[in-house]
C-alpha positions as a Markdown table, in Angstrom:
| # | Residue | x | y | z |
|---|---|---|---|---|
| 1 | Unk | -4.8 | 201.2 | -80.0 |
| 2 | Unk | -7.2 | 198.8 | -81.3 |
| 3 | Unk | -10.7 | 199.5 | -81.5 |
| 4 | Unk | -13.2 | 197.8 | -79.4 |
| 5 | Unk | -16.2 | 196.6 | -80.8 |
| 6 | Unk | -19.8 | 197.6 | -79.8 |
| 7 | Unk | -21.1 | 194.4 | -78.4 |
| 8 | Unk | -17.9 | 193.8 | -76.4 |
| 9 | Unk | -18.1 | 197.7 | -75.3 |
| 10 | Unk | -20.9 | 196.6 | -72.9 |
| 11 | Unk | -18.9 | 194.1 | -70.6 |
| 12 | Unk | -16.3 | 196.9 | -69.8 |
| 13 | Unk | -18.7 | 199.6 | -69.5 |
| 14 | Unk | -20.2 | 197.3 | -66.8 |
| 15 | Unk | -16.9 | 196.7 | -65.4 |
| 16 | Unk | -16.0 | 200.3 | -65.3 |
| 17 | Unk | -19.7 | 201.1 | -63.8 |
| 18 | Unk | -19.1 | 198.9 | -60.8 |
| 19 | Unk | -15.4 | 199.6 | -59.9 |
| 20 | Unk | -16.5 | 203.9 | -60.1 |
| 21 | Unk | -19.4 | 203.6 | -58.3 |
| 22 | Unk | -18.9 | 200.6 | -55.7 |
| 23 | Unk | -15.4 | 201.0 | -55.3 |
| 24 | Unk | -14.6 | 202.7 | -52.1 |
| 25 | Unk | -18.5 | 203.0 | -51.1 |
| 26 | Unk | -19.9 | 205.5 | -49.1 |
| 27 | Unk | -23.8 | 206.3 | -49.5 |
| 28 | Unk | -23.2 | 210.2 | -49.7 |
| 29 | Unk | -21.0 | 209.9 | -52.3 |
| 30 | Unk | -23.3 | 207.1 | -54.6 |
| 31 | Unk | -26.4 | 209.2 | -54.1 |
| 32 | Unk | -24.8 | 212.4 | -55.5 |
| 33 | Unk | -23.1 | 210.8 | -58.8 |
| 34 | Unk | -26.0 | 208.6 | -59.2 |
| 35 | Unk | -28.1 | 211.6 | -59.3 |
| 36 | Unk | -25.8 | 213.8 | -61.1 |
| 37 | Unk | -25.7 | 210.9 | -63.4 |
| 38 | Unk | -29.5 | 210.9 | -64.1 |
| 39 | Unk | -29.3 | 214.1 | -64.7 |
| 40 | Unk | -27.3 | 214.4 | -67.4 |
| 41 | Unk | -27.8 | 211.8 | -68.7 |
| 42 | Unk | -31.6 | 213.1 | -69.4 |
| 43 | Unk | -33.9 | 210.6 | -68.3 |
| 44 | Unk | -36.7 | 212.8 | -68.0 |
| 45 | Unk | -38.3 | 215.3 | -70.6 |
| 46 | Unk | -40.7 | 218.1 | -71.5 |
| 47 | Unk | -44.2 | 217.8 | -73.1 |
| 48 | Unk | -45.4 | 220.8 | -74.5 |
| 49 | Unk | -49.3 | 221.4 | -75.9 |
| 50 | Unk | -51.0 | 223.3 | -77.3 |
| 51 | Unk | -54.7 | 224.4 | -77.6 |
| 52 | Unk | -56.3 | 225.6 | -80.7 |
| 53 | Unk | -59.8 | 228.0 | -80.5 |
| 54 | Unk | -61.5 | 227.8 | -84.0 |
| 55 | Unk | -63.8 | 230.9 | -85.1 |
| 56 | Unk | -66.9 | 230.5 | -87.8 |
| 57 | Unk | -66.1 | 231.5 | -91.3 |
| 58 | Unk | -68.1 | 234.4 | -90.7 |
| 59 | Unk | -65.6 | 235.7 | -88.3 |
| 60 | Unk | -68.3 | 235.1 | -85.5 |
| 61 | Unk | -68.1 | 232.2 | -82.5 |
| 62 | Unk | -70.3 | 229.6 | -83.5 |
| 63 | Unk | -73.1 | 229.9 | -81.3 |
| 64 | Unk | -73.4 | 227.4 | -78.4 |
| 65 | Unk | -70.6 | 225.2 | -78.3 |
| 66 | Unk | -68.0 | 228.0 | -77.2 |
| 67 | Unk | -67.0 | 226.9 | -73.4 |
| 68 | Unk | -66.4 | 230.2 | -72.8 |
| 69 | Unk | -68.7 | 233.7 | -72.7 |
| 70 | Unk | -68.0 | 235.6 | -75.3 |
| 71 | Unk | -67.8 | 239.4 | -75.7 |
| 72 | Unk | -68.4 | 240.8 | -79.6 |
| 73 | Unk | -66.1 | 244.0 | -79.3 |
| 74 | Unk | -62.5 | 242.6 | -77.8 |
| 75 | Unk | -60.3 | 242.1 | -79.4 |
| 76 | Unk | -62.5 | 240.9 | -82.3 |
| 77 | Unk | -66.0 | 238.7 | -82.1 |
| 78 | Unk | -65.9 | 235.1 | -80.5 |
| 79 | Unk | -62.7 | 235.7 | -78.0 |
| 80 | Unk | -63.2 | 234.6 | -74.1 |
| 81 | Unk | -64.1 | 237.6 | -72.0 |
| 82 | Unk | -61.4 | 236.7 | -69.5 |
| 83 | Unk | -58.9 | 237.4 | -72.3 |
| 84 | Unk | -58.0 | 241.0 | -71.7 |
| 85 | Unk | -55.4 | 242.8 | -72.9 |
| 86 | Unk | -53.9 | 242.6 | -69.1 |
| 87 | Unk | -54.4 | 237.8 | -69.0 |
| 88 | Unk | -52.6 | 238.1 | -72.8 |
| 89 | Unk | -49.4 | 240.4 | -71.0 |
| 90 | Unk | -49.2 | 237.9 | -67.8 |
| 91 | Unk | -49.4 | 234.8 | -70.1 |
| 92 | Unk | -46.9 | 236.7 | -72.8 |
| 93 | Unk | -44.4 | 237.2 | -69.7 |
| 94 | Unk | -45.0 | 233.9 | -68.2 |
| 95 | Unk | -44.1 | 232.3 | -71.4 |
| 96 | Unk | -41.0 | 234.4 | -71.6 |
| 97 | Unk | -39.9 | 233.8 | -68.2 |
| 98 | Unk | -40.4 | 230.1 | -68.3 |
| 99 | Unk | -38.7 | 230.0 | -71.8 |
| 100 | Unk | -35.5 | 231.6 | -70.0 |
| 101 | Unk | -35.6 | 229.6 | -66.9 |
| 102 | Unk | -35.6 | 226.4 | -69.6 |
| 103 | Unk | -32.7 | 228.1 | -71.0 |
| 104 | Unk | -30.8 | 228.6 | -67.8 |
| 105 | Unk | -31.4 | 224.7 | -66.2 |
| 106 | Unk | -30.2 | 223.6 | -69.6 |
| 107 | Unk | -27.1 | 225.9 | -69.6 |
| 108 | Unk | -26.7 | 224.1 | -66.1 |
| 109 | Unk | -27.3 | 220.6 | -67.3 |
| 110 | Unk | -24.8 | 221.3 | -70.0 |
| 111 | Unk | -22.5 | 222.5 | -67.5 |
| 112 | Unk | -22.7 | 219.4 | -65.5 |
| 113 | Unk | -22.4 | 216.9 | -68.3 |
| 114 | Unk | -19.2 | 218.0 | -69.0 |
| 115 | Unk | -18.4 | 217.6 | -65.3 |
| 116 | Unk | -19.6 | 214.2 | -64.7 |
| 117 | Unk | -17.5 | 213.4 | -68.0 |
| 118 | Unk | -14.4 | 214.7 | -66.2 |
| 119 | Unk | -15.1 | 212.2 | -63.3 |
| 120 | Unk | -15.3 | 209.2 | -65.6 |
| 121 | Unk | -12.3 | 210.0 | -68.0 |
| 122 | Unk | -10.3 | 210.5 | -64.5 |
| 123 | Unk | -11.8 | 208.2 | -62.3 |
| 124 | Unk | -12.5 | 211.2 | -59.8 |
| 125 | Unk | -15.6 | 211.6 | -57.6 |
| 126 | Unk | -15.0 | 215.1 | -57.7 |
| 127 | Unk | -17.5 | 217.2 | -59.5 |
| 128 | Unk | -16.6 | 220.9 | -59.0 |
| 129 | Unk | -13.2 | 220.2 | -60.2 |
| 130 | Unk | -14.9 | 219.3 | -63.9 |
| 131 | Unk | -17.3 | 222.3 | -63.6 |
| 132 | Unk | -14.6 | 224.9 | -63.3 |
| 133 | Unk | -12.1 | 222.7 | -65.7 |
| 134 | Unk | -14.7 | 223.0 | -68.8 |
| 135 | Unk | -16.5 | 226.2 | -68.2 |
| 136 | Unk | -15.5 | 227.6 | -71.6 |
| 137 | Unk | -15.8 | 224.3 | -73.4 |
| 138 | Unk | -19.6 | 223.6 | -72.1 |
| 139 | Unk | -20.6 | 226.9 | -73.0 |
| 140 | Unk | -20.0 | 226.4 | -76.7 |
| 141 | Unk | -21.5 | 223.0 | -76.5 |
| 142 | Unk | -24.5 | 224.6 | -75.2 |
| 143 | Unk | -25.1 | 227.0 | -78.0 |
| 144 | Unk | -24.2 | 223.9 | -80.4 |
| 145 | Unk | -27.5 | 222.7 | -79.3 |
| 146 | Unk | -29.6 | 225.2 | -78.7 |
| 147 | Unk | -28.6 | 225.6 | -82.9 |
| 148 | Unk | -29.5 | 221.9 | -83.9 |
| 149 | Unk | -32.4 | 222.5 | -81.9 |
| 150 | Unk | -33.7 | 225.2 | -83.3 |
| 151 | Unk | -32.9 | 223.4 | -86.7 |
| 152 | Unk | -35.2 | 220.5 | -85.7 |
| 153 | Unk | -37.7 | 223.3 | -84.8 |
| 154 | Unk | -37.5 | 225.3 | -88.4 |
| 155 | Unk | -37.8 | 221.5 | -90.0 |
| 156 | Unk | -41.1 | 220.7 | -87.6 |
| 157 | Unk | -42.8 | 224.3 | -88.8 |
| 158 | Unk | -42.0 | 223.9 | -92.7 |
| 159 | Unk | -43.1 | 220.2 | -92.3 |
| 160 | Unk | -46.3 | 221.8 | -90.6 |
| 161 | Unk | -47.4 | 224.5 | -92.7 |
| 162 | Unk | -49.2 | 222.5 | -95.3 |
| 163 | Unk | -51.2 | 221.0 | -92.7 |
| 164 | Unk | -52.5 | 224.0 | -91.0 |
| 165 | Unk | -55.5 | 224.6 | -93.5 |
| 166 | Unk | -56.8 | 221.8 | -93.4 |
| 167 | Unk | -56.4 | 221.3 | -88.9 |
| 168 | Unk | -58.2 | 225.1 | -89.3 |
| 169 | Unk | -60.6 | 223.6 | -91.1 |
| 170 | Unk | -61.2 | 220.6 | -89.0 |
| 171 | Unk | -61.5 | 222.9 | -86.1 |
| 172 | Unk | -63.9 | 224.5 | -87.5 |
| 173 | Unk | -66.1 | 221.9 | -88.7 |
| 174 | Unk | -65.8 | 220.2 | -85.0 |
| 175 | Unk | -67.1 | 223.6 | -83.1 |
| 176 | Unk | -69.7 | 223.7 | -85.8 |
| 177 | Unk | -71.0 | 220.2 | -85.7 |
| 178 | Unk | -69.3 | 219.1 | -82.1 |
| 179 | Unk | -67.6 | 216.0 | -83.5 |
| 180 | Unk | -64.7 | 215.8 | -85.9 |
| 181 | Unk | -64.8 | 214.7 | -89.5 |
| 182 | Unk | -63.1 | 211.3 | -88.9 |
| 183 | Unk | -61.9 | 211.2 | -92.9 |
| 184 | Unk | -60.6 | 214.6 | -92.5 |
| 185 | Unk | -58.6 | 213.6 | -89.6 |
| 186 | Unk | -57.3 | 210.8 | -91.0 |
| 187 | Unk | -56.3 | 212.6 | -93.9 |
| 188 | Unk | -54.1 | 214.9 | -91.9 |
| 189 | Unk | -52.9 | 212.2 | -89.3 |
| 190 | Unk | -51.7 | 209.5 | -91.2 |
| 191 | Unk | -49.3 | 211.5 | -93.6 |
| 192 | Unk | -47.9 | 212.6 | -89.8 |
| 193 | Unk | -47.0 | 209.5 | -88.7 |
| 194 | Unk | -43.9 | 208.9 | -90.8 |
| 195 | Unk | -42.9 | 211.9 | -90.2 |
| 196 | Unk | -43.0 | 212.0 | -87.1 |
| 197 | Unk | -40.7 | 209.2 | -86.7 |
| 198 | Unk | -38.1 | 209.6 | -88.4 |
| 199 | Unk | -37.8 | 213.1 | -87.2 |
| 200 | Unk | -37.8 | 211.2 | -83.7 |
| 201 | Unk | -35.4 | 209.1 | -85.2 |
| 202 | Unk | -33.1 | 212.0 | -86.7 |
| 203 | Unk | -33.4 | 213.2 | -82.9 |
| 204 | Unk | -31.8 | 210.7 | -81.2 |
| 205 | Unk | -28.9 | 210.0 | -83.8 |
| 206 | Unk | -28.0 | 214.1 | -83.8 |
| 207 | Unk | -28.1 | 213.6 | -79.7 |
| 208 | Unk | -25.7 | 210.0 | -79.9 |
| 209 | Unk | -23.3 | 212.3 | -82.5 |
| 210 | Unk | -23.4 | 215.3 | -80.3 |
| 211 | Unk | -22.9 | 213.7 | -77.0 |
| 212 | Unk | -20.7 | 210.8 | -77.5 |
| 213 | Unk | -19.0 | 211.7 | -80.5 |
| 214 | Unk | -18.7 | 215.3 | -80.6 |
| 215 | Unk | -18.6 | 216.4 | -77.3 |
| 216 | Unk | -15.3 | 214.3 | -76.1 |
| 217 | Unk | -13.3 | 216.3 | -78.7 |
| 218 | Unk | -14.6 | 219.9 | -77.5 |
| 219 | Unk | -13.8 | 218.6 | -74.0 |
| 220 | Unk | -10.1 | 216.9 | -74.1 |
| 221 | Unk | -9.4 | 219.6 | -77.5 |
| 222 | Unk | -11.3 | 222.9 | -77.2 |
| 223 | Unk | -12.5 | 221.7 | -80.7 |
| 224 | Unk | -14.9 | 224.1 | -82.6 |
| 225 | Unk | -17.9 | 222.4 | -83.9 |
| 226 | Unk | -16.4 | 221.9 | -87.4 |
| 227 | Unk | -13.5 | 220.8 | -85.9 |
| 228 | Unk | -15.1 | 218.4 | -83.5 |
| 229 | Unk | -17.6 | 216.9 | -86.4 |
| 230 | Unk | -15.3 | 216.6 | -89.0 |
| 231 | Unk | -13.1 | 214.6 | -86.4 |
| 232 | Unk | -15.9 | 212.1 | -85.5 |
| 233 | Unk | -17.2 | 212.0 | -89.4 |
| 234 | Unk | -13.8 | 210.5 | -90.4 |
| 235 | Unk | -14.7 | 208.2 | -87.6 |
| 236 | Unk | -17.7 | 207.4 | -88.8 |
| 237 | Unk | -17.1 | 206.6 | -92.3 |
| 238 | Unk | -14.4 | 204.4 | -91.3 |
| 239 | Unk | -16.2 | 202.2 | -89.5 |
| 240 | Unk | -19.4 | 202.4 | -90.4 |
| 241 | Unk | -21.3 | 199.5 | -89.7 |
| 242 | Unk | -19.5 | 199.1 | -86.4 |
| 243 | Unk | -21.1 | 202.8 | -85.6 |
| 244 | Unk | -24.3 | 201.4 | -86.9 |
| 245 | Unk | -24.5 | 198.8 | -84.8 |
| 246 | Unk | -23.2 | 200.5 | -81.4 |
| 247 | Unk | -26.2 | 203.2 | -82.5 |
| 248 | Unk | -28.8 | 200.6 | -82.2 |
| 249 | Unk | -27.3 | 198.9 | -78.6 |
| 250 | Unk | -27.0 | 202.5 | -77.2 |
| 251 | Unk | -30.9 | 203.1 | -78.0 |
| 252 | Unk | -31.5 | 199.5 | -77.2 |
| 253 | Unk | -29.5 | 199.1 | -74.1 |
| 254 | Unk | -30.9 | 201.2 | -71.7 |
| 255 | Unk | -34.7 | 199.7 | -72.5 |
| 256 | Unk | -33.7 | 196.3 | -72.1 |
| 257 | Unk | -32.3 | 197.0 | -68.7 |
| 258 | Unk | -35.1 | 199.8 | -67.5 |
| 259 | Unk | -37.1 | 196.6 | -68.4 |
| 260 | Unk | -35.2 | 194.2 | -66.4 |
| 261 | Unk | -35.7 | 196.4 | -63.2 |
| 262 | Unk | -39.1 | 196.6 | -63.2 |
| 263 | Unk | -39.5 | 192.7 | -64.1 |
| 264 | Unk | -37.3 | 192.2 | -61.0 |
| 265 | Unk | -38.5 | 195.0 | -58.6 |
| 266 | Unk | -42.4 | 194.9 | -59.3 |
| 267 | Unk | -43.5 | 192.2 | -56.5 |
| 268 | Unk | -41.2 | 194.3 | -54.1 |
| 269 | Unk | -42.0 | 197.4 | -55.1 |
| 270 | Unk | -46.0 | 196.3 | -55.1 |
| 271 | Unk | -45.4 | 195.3 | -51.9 |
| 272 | Unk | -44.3 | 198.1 | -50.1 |
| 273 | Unk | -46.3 | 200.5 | -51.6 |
| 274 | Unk | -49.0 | 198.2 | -50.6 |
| 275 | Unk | -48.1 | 198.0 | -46.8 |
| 276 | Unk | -47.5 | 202.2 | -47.1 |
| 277 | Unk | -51.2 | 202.3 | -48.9 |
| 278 | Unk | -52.9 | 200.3 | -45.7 |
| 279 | Unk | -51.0 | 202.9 | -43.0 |
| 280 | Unk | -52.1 | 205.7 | -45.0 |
| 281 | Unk | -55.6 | 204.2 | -45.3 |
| 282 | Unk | -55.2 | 202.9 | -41.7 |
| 283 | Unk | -54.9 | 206.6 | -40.7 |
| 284 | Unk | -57.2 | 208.0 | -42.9 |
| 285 | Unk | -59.9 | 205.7 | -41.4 |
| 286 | Unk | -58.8 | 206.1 | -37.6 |
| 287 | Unk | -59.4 | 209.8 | -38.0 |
| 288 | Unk | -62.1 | 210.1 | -40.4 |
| 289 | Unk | -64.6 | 211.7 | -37.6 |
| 290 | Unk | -62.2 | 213.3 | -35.8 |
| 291 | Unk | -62.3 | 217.4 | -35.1 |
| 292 | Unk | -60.1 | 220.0 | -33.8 |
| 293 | Unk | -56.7 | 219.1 | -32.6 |
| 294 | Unk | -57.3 | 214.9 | -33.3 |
| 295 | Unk | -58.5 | 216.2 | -36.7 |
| 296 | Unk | -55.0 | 217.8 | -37.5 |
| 297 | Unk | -52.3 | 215.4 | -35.6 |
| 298 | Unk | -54.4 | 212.6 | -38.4 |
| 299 | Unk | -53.5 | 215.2 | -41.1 |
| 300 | Unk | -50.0 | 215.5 | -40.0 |
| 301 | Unk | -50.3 | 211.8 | -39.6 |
| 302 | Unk | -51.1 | 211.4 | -42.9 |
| 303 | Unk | -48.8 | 213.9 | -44.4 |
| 304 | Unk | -45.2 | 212.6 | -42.8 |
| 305 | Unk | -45.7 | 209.0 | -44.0 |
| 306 | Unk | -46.7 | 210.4 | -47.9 |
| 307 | Unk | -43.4 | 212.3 | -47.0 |
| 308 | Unk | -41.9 | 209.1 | -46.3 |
| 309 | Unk | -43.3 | 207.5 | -49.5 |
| 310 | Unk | -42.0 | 209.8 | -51.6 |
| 311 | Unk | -38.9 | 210.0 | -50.0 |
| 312 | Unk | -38.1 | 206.1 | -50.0 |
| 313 | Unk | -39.9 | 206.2 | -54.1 |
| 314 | Unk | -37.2 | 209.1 | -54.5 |
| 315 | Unk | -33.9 | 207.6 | -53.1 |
| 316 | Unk | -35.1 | 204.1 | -54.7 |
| 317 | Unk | -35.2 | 205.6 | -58.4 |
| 318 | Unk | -31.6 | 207.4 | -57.7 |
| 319 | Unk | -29.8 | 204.4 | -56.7 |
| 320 | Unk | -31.4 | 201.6 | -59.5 |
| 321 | Unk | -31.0 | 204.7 | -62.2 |
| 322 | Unk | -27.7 | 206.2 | -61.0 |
| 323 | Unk | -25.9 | 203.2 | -62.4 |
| 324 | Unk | -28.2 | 202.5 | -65.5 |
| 325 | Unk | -27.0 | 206.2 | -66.3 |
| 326 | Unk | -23.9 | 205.9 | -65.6 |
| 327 | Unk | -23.1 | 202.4 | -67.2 |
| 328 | Unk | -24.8 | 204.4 | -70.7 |
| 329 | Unk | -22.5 | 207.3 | -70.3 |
| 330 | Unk | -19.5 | 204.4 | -69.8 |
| 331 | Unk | -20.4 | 202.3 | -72.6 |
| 332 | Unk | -20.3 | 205.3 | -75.2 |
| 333 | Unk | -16.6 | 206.7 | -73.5 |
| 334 | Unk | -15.1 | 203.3 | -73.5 |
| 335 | Unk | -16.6 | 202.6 | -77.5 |
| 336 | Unk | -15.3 | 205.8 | -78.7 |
| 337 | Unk | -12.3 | 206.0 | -76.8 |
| 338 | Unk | -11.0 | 202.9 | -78.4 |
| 339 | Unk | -10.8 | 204.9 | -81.6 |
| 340 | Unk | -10.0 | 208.1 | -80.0 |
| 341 | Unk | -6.6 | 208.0 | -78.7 |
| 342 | Unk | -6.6 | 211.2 | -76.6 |
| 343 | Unk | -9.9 | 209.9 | -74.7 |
| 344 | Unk | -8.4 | 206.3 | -74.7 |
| 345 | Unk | -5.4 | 207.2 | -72.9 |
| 346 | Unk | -7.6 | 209.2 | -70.2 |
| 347 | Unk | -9.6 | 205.8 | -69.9 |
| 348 | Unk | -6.8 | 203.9 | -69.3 |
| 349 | Unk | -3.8 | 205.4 | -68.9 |
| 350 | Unk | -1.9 | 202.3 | -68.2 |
| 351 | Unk | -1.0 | 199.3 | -70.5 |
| 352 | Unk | -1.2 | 195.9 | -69.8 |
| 353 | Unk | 0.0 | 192.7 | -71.2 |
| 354 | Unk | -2.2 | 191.6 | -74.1 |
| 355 | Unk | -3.1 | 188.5 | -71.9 |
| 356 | Unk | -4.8 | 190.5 | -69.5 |
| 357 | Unk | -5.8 | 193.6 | -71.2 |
| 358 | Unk | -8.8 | 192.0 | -73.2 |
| 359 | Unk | -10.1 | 193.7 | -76.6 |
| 360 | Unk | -9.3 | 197.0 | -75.5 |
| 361 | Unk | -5.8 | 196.3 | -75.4 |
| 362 | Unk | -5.7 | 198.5 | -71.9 |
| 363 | Unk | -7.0 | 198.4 | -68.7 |
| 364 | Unk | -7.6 | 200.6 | -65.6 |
| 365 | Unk | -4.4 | 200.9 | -63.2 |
């Protein structure tokens, strides 16, 4: 098998795009794997934050800049009144509830990624036959990452906990005086920065290693984790700038063409949503004095074409992202099965003269 480059990885994965999703078209059919696509392939994301309530050095509030009434005897002096001991148990079992329903969708993601990776290693459109296939497989995977990501976590609090005196401190000083010492924040900001990045940076290569290199050899092997890293690390260090480079066109890739869409969809896009804006404000001003029944039919009015809005908005993002998701989750199969010969063979099973079989030195039947 010879191994295909990065760059020319991104013809075929285009190639292989079209002929899986186009071939044989029926809408029901693109709508679920472009969905299913977009959502492993995890195009959205969670932002957490966080809130910080600084106390005097006296172990008093600071007298009026508190946005909340204070009571001196619970839990100790300067904490909100609505913070009883009841609010901290609903928000302690919110947190826990929505910590295990995170769990559980992920667990389910998981589970579908390995699916939608059984579709496009066997060209089927079938995606309970990959969910019951790799049941066992995606469950170890799962745990894989809940690990590294609790590994990132551990590295984000060590890297924090010399900082935290001195973002107490700036707290402080900013209920005290109600602005923030600008050097101080500096101080602790800058240093951040880097930091920052190349954790973010550290982030995507562990997700590139566990997804496209690791995960094909748990799939198609039942490989452990050591097992399934020391497989693609032997990979790795044999080609190394080739992995390099596909690296940087798998983070690249997808912006250039996210780019591309809206540079080609904005006028159209603008436009409808400005012919949807006038009915809605067309509405809005036809029944702006109405009352009683006229009152609600506007409402309802109003309501089924925001429905509609957000309908068309909804079914527009799963078609133009179903194959930008899918032609990324192509590009890193047909990369990496060029050097893995057990995902290679699924890819394309049969050989073709080396006329017609281009760099990959196979093609699909």
């Amino acid at each position: 098998m010879i191994p295909i480059s990065a760059v020319d990885s991104v013809s075929l994965a285009i190639q292989r795009t079209r002929e899986f999703l186009f071939r044989q078209f029926t809408w029901g059919t693109y709508l679920k794997l472009s969905l299913v696509a977009i959502i492993t392939e995890g195009v959205g994301g969670n932002s957490f934050r966080s809130s910080s309530h600084s106390f005097g050095s006296n172990g008093h509030a600071p007298t009026g800049h508190s946005p909340f009434p204070v009571t001196p005897g619970w839990p100790g002096s300067g904490w909100p009144t609505w913070l009883t001991p009841g609010v901290l148990a609903a928000i302690g079992a919110a947190v826990v509830v929505m910590i295990l329903l995170s769990i559980v969708i992920f667990y389910l993601i998981t589970r579908l990624r390995f699916a939608y990776f059984h579709c496009l290693t066997t060209n089927t459109k079938l995606i309970h036959t990959g969910w019951g296939l790799y049941g066992g497989q995606a469950m170890r995977f799962f745990w894989l990452n809940i690990a590294v990501g609790l590994g990132f976590l551990g590295v984000m609090v060590l890297i924090a906990i010399p900082f935290v005196r001195g973002f107490i401190r700036l707290f402080q000083q900013i209920a005290q005086d109600g602005k923030p010492d600008i050097g101080l924040l500096l101080t602790l900001v800058l240093p951040l920065i880097p930091i920052f990045l190349l954790l973010a940076l550290a982030g995507i290569l562990a997700e590139i290693i566990l997804r496209d290199w690791m995960l094909p050899h748990i799939a198609l092997e039942d490989a452990t984790a050591g097992e399934a890293w020391g497989s693609a690390w032997a990979r790795i260090m044999a080609e190394k700038k080739e992995f390099f480079v596909y690296a940087l066109l798998r983070v690249a890739l997808p912006i250039v063409a996210a780019v591309g869409l809206f540079v080609l969809l904005i006028l159209p896009g603008l436009a409808l949503a400005g012919a949807l804006a006038a009915v809605e404000l067309g509405l809005h001003s036809l029944f702006a004095d109405a009352t009683g029944g006229s009152a609600l039919v506007g409402i309802l009015l109003q309501g089924f074409f925001g429905l509609i809005a957000f309908g068309f908005a909804v079914i527009a993002g799963i078609c133009l992202g179903g194959p930008l998701s899918t032609g990324i989750r192509e590009y890193a199969l047909i990369f990496y099965g060029s050097r893995y010969k057990v995902l290679g063979d699924l890819l394309y099973p049969t050989p073709l003269p080396a006329s017609a079989s281009g760099p990959f030195g196979t093609a699909r039947p």
